[in-house]
C-alpha positions as CSV (number, residue, x, y, z in Angstrom):
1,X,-16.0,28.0,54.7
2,X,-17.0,28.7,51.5
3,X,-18.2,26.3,49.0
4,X,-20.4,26.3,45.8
5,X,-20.1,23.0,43.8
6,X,-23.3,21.6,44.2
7,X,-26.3,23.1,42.5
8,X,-28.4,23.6,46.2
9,X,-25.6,25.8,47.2
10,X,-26.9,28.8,49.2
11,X,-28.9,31.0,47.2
12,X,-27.5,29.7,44.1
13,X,-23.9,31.8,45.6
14,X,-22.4,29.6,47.9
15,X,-22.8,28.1,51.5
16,X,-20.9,30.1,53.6
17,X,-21.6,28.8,57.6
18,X,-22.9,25.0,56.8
19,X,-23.3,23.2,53.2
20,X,-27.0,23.1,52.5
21,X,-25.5,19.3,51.9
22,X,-24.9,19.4,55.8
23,X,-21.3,19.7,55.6
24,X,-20.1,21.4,58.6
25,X,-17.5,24.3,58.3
26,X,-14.4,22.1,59.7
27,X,-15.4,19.0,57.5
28,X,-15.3,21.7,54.6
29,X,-12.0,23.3,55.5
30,X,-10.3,20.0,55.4
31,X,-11.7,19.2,52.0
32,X,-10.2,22.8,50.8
33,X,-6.6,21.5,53.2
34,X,-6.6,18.0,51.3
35,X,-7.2,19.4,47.6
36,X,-4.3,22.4,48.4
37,X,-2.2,18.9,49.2
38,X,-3.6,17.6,45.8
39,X,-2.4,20.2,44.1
40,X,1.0,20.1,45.4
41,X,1.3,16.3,44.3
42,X,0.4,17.3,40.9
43,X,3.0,20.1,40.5
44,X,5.2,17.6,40.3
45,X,3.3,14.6,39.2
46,X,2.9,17.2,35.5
47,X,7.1,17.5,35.6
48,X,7.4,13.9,35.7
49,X,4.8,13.5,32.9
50,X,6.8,16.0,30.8
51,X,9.8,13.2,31.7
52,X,7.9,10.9,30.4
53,X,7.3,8.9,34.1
54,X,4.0,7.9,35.4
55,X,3.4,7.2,38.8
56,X,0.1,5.2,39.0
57,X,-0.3,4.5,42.8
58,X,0.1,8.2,43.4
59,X,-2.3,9.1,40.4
60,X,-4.9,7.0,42.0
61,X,-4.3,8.6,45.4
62,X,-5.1,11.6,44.3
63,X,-8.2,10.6,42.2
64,X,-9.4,8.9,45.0
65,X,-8.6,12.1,47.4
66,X,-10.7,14.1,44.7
67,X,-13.5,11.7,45.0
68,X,-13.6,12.0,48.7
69,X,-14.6,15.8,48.2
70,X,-17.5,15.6,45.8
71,X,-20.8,16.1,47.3
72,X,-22.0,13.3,49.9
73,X,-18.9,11.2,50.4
74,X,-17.1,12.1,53.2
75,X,-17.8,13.3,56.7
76,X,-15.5,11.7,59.1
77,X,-12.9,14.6,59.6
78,X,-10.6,12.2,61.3
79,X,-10.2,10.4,57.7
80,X,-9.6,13.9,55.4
81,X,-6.9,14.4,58.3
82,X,-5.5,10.8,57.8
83,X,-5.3,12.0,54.1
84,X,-3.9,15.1,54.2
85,X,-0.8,13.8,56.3
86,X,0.0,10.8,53.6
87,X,-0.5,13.4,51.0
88,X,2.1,15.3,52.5
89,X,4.4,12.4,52.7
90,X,3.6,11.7,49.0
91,X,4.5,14.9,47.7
92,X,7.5,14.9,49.8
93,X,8.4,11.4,47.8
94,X,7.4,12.7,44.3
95,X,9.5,15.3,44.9
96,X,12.2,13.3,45.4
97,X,11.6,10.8,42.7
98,X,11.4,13.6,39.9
99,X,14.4,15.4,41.2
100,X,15.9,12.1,41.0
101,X,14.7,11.6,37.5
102,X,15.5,14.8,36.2
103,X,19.2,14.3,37.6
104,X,19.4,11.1,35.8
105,X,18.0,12.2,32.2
106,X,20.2,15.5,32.0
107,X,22.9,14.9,34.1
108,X,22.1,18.0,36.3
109,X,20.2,19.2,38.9
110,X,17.0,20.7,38.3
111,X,17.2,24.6,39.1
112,X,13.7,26.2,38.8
113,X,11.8,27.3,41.8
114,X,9.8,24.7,43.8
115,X,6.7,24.1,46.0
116,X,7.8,24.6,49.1
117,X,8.4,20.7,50.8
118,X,7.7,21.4,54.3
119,X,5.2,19.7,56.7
120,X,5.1,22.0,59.1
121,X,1.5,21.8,60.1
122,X,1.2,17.8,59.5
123,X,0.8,17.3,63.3
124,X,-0.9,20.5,64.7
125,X,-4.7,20.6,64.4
126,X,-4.8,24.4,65.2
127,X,-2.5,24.5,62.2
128,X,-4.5,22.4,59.8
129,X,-7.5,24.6,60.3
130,X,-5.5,27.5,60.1
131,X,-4.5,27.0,57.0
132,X,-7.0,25.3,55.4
133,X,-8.7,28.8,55.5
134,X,-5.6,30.5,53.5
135,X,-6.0,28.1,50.8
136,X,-9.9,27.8,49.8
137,X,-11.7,29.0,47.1
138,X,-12.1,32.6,47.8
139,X,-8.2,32.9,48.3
140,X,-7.9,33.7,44.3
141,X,-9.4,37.3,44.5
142,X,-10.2,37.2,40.3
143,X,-14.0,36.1,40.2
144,X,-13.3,35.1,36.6
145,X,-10.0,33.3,37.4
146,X,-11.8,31.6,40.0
147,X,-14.7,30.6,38.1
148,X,-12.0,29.1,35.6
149,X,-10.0,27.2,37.8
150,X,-13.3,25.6,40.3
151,X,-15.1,24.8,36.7
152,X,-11.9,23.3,36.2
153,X,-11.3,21.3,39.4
154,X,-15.5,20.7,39.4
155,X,-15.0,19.1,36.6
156,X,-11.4,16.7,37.3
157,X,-13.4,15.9,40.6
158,X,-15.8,13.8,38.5
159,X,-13.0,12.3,36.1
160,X,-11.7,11.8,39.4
161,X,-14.7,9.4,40.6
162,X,-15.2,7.5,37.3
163,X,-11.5,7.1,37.4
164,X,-11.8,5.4,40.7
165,X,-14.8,3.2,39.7
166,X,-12.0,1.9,36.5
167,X,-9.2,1.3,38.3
168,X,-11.0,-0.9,40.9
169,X,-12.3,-3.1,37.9
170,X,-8.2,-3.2,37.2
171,X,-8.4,-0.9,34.1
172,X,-6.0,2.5,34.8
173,X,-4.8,4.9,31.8
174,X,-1.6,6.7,32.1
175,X,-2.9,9.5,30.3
176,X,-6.2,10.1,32.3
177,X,-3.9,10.4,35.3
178,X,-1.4,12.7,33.9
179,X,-4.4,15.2,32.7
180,X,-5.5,15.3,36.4
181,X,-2.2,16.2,37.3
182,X,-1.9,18.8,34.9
183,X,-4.9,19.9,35.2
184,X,-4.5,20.6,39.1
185,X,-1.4,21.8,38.7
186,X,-2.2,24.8,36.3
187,X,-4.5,25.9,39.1
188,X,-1.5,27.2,41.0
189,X,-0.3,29.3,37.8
190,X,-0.8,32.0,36.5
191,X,-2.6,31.4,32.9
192,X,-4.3,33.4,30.5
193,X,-7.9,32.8,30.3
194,X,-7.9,31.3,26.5
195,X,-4.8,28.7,28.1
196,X,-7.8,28.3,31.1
197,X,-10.4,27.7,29.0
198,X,-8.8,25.5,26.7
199,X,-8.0,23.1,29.9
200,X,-11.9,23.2,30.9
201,X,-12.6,21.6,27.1
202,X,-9.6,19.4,27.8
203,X,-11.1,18.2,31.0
204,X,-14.3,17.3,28.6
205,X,-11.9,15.1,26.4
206,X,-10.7,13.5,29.5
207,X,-14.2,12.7,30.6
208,X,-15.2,11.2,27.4
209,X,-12.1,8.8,27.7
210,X,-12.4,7.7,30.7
211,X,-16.5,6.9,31.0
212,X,-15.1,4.9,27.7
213,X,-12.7,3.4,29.6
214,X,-15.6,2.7,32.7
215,X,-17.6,1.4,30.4
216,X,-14.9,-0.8,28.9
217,X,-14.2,-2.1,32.7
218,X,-17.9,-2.7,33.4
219,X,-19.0,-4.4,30.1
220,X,-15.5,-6.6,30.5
221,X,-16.2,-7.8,33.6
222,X,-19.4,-7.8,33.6
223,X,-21.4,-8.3,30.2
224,X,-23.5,-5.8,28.1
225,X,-26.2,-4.4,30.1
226,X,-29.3,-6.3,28.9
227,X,-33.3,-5.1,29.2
228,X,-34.2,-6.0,32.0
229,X,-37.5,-5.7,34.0
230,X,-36.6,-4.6,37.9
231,X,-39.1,-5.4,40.9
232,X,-39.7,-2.8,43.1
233,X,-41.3,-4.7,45.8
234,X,-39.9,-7.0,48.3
235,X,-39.8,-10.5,49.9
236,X,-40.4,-12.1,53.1
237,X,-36.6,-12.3,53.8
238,X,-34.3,-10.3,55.7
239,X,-32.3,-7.9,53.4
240,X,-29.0,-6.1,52.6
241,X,-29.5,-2.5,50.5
242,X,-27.0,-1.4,48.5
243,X,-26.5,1.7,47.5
244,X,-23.8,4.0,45.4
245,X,-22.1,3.0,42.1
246,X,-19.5,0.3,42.7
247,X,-20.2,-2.8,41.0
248,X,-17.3,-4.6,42.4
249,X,-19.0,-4.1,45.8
250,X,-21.6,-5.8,44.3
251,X,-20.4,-9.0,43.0
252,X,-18.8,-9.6,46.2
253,X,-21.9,-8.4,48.0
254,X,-23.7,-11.1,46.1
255,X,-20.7,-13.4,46.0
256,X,-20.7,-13.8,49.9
257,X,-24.4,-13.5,50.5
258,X,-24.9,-16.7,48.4
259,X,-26.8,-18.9,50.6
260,X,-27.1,-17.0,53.6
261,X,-30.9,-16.6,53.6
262,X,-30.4,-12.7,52.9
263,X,-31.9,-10.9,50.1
264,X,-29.9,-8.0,48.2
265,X,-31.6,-5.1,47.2
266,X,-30.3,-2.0,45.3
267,X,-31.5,1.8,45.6
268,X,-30.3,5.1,43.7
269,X,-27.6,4.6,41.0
270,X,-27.5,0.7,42.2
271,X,-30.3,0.4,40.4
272,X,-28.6,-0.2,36.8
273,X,-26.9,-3.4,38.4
274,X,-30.0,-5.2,38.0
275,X,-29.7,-4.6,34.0
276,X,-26.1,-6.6,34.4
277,X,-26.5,-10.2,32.9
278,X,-23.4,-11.6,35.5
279,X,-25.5,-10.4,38.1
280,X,-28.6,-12.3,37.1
281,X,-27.3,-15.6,38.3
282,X,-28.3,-14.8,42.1
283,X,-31.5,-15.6,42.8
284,X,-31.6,-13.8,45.7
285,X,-30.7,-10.2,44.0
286,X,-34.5,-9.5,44.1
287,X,-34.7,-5.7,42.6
288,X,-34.8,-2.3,44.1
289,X,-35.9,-0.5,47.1
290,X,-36.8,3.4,47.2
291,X,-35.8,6.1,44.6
292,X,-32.9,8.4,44.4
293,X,-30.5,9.7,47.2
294,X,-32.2,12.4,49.0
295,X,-35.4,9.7,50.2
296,X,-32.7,8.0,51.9
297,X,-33.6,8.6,55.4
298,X,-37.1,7.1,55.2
299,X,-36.1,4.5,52.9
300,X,-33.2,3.3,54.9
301,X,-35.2,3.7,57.8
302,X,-38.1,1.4,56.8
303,X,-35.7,-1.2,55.1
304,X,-35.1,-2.8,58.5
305,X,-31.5,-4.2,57.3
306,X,-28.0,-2.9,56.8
307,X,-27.2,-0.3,54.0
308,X,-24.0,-0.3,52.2
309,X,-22.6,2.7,50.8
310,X,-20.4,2.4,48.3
311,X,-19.9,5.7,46.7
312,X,-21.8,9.2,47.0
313,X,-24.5,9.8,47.6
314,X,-24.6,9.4,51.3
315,X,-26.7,12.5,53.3
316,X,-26.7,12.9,57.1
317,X,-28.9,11.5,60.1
318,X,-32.3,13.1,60.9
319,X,-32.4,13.2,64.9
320,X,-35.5,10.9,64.3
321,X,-33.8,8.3,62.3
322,X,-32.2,4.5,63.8
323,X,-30.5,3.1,61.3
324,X,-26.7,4.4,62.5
325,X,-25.7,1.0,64.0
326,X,-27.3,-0.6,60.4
327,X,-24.9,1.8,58.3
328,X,-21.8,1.0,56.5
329,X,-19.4,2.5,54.6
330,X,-16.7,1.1,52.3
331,X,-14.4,2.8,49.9
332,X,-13.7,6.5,49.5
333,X,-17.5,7.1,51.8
334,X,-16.8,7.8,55.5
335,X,-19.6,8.5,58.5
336,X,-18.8,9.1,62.2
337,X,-20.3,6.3,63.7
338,X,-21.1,4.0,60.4
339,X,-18.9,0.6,61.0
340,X,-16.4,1.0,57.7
341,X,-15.7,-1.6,55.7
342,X,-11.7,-1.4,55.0
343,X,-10.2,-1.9,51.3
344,X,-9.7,-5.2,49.5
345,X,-6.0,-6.7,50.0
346,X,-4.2,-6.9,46.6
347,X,-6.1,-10.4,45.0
348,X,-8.8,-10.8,47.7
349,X,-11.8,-9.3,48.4
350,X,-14.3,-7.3,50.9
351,X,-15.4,-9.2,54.1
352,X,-18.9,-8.5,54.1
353,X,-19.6,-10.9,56.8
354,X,-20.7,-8.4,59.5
355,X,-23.1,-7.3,57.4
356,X,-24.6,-10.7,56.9
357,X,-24.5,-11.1,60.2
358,X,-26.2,-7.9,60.9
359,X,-28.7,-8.9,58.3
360,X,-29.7,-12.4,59.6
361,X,-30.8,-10.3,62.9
362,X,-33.6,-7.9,61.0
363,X,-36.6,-7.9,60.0
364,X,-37.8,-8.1,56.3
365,X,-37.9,-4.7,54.5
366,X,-41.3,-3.0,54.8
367,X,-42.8,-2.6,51.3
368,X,-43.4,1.0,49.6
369,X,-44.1,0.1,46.6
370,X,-45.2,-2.8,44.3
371,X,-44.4,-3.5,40.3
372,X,-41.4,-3.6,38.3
373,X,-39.7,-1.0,36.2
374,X,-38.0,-1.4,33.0
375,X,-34.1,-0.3,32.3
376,X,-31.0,-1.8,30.3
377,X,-31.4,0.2,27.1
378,X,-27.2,1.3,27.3
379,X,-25.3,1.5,23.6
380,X,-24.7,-1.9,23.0
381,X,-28.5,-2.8,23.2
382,X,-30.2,0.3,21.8
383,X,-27.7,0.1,18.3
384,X,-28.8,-3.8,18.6
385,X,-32.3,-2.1,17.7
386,X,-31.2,0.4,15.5
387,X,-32.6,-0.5,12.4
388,X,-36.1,-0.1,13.9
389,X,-35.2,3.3,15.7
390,X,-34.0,4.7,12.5
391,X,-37.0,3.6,10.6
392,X,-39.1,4.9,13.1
393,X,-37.6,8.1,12.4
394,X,-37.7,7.9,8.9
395,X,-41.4,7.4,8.9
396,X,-42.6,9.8,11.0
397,X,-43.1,7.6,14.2
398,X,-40.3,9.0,16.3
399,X,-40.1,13.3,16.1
400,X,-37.6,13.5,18.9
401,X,-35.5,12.3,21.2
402,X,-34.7,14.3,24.6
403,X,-31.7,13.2,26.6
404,X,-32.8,13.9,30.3
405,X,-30.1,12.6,31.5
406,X,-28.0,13.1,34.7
407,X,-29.1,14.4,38.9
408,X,-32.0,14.3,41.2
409,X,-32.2,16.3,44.1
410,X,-34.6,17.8,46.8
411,X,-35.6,21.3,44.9
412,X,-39.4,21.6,44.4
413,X,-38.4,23.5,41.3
414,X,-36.9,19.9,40.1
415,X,-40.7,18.6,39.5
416,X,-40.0,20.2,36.4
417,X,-38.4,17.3,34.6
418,X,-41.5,15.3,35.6
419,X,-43.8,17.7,34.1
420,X,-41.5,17.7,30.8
421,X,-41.0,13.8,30.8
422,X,-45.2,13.5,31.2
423,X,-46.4,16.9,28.8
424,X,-43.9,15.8,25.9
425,X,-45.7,14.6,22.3
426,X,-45.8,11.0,22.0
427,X,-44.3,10.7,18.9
428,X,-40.9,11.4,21.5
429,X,-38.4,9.2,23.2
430,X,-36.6,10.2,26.3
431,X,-33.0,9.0,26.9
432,X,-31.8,9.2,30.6
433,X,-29.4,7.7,32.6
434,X,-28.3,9.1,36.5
435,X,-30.5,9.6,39.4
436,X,-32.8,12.2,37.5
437,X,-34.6,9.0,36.1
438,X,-36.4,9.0,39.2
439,X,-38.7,12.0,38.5
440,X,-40.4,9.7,35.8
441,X,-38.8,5.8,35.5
442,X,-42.4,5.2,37.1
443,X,-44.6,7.1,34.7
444,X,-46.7,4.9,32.6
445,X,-45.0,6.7,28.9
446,X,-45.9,3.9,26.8
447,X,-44.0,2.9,23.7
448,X,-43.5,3.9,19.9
449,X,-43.7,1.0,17.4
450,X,-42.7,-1.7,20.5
451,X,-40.1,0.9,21.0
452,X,-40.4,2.2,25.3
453,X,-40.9,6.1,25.2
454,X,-38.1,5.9,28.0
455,X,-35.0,4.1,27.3
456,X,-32.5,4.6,30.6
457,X,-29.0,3.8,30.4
458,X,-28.1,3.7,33.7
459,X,-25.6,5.1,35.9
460,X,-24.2,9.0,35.3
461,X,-21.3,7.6,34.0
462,X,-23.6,5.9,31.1
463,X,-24.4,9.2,30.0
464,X,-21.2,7.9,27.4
465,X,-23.7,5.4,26.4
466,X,-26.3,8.6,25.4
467,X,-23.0,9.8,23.6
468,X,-22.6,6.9,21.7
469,X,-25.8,6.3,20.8
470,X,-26.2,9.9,19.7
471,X,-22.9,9.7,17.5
472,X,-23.9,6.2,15.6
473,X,-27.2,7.9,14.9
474,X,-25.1,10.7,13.2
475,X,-23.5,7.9,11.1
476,X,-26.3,6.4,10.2
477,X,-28.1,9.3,9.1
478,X,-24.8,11.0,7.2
479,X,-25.0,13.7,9.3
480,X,-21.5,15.9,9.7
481,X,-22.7,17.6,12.5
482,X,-24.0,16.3,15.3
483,X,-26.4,18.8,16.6
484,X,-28.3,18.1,12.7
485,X,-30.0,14.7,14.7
486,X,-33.7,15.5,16.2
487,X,-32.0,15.3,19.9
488,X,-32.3,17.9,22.8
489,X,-30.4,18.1,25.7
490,X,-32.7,19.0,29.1
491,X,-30.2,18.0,31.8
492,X,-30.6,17.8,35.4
493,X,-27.4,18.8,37.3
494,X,-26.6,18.1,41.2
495,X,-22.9,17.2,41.5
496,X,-19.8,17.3,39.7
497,X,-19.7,14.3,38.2
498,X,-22.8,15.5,36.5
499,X,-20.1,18.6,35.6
500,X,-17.7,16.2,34.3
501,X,-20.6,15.1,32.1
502,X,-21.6,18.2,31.1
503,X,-17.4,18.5,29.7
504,X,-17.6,15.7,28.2
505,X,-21.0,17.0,25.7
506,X,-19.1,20.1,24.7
507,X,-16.3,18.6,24.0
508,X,-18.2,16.3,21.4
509,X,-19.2,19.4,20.4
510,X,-22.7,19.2,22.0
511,X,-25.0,22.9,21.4
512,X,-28.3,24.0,22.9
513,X,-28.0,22.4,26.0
514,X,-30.5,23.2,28.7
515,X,-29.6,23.1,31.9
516,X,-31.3,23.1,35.4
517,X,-33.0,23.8,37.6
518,X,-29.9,26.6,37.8
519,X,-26.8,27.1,36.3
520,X,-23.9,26.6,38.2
521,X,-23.3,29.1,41.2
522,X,-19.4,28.9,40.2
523,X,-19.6,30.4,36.8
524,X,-19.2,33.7,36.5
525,X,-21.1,36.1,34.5
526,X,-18.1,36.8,31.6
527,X,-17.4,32.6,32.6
528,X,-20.9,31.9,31.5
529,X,-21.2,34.6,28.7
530,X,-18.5,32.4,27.0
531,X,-20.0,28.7,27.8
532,X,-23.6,30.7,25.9
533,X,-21.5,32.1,22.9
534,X,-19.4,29.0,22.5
535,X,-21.9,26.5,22.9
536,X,-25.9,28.2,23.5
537,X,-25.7,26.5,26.9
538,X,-29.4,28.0,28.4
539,X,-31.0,27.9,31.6
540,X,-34.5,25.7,31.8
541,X,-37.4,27.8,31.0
542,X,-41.5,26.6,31.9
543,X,-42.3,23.0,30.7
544,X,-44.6,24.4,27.7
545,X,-41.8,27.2,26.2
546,X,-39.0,24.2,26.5
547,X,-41.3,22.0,25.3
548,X,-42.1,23.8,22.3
549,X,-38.5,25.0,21.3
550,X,-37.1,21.5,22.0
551,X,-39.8,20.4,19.4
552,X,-39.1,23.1,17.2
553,X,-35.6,22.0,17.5
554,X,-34.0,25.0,19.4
């Protein structure tokens, strides 16, 4: 195996026996067998584009096959497998259907060279594994190429998830999925590296739009994320925790537990769902339980009741941890030995009962912690204050804002986004939104003017709100640039939705980001001499040298 899109990747090069993650070498072969597949689909998924055809249920396949790779979603081999074989048998189809296409626009056959069609290893395991090894990351030989292409692919893999998240809301964009085709597909060309480039800022565009288009499908459906104060304690009730990104999960979570005598809890990037004002009608949605993703096997341990997954993150059983038979999985997440939850039938909806049932049989969740927090501040509600932000810049009361947006994780070096978030001047405010809220949504940081020193958005995909928040300051101010507002950019990076993220900055034309607590194992020295000369993209430094140049404005 070899495998370097997370930023705990092994030694900061790549993990090369087992993912630091835990993913086993087999489970990460498959991943590398299943996105080779992906990339066949989009060969020709791009020439039916350039026809002027869309094929949306195949688009969404191969989103959804993109999210099953990111970083703690899937580890049942027997479902990449499932995969891979009706990727096969939709390439096979798309084949057809633009061959068909073509013959019917120009009245001819279409004569290029094609992907080879064959499913020759569909049914042999020895085979599968075989060639998932011929088709990995190390099999382009160019370090700089590769770096290219896997920056690219990083990046589509987070497009990928948000574009998932959308389409299960019911909102889908033609375009979105025929950039992830074409994206995919000019990783099996040949392209000069101003063509491969190009597609990486491309892949930054895409992100923008669909986070837009996320956000359109959450707000929709769901109302304007309002402040809201969260408790962080529990109740004398059973519980069901929740944990992931999927809201729809949610409302049907809530939906069915109505009455029940079971209490729903949140934890990691579930957390935001609290801020949701069509979510506030349940009175038994009581708050959040735990932190961010990598406390999971204590706090899912001493919750005492089922956990949901809905999304990543999801990390593996210690040998001293019983919750397996209270695990479930739904969605794109898979576990040996976690009961799944199947899909929703066109119209209908999850059946959570087992859960329930499950739920009704435990105990009440032991309590960790006591107190609330406070969260909800995404763009519709901070520009709803933005008179008395701007004023507060005017007069002296706000110096800076730092967006400190996007991943936790288990690094002790990552203790350095606490120290920043507690050391900065008070005259700052700190926008986050992601899992990297964690290292300080508890501090006590105090407010400006009425004005909380930490505004959190929510989820990584709110980082759009950050985005748009940043860009109506610019307005406001009659700024042409953006980088002319008093914002810096510390960001915490994990996964690659978090890349997708980081795409979607420079495309707005985001510069000076810092970035931590490393950069990217997957770009290459000439990769990242670019990413510095195009954009000043810089590693994190010691809390008092960042804290100083972010002040000074650098």
């Amino acid at each position: 195996m070899f495998c370097f899109q997370c930023q705990e990747t092994a030694k900061n090069q790549g993990c090369t026996i087992k993912g630091v993650c835990g993913k086993p070498e087999d489970t990460a072969n498959l991943q590398d067998l299943l996105i080779h597949v992906l990339k066949g689909i989009a060969v020709y998924g791009e020439k039916l584009s350039e026809l002027g055809l869309t094929d949306r249920d195949t688009g969404l396949f191969v989103a959804k096959g993109l999210f099953a790779t990111i970083t703690n979603v899937g580890w049942d081999n027997d479902r990449f497998i499932a995969m891979i074989r009706e990727g096969l048998t939709r390439r096979n189809q798309l084949r057809d259907f633009f061959l068909a296409a073509y013959r019917e626009k120009h009245g001819s056959d279409f004569t290029e060279p094609l992907p080879d069609a064959a499913t020759w290893y569909a049914d042999d395991p020895a085979a599968f594994a075989e060639k998932a090894k011929s088709v990995g990351i190390l099999a382009t030989a160019n370090e700089d190429v590769r770096s290219l292409r896997e920056l690219l692919i990083i990046g589509v893999k987070g497009i990928a998830a948000y574009t998932d998240h959308a389409a299960i809301l019911g909102y889908e964009q033609d375009d979105i999925y025929g950039f992830i085709m074409k994206a995919l597909a000019s990783t099996t060309k040949e392209l000069a590296v101003d063509e491969m480039v190009a597609l990486v800022l491309q892949a930054g565009e895409a992100a923008v739009n669909t986070m837009a288009l996320l956000d359109k499908a959450n707000t929709s459906s769901y109302g304007n994320p309002e402040i809201s104060e969260v408790n962080i304690g529990v109740r004398d009730k059973p519980g069901i925790l929740i944990s992931g990104h999927d809201l729809k999960d949610m409302e049907e979570l809530l939906e069915q537990t109505a009455g029940t005598g079971v209490d729903v809890y949140t934890h990691g990037e579930m957390l935001p769902a609290n801020y949701y004002p069509a979510f506030k009608k349940y009175d038994h949605f009581v708050g959040n339980y735990g932190s961010s993703w990598w406390h999971q096997n204590n706090e899912f341990e001493s919750f005492n009741g089922p956990i949901l997954l809905t999304t990543n993150c999801l990390v593996p059983l210690k040998k001293e941890n019983t919750y397996l038979d209270r695990l479930y999985t739904t969605g794109v997440v898979s576990y040996v030995g976690a009961t799944h939850i199947p899909d929703r039938k066109a119209g209908g909806s999850k059946d959570f009962s087992a859960l329930i049932a499950r739920a009704k049989r435990c105990s009440a969740p032991t309590e960790i912690e006591t107190g609330t927090i406070v969260g909800g501040f995404a763009h519709n509600q901070v520009l709803a204050l933005a008179d008395k932000v701007i004023d507060a810049v005017k007069s002296g009361a706000v110096k800076r804002f730092v967006v400190m947006a996007g991943c936790d994780g288990r690094q002790k070096s990552r203790s350095y986004y606490t120290e920043v978030a507690e050391k900065l001047p008070k005259d700052t405010i700190i926008l986050t939104a992601g899992c990297a809220k964690y290292r300080y949504n508890k501090l006590n940081l105090g407010d400006i003017g009425g004005i909380p020193r930490l505004l959190d958005a929510g989820q990584c995909n709110d980082c759009y709100s950050l985005a748009v928040i940043a860009l109506k300051l610019k307005e406001a101010f009659g700024l042409h640039d953006i980088n002319e507002l008093p914002i810096s950019y510390d960001i915490a990076w994990y996964e690659q939705k978090a890349v997708a993220v980081l795409l979607a900055l420079l495309f707005l034309g985001v510069k000076g980001i810092r970035l931590g607590p490393t950069l990217p194992a997957f770009l290459s020295p000439a990769v990242t001499k670019v990413l510095v000369e195009r954009f000043n993209i810089k590693p994190i430094d010691t809390v008092e040298n960042d804290i100083a140049a972010m002040m000074s404005g650098k």
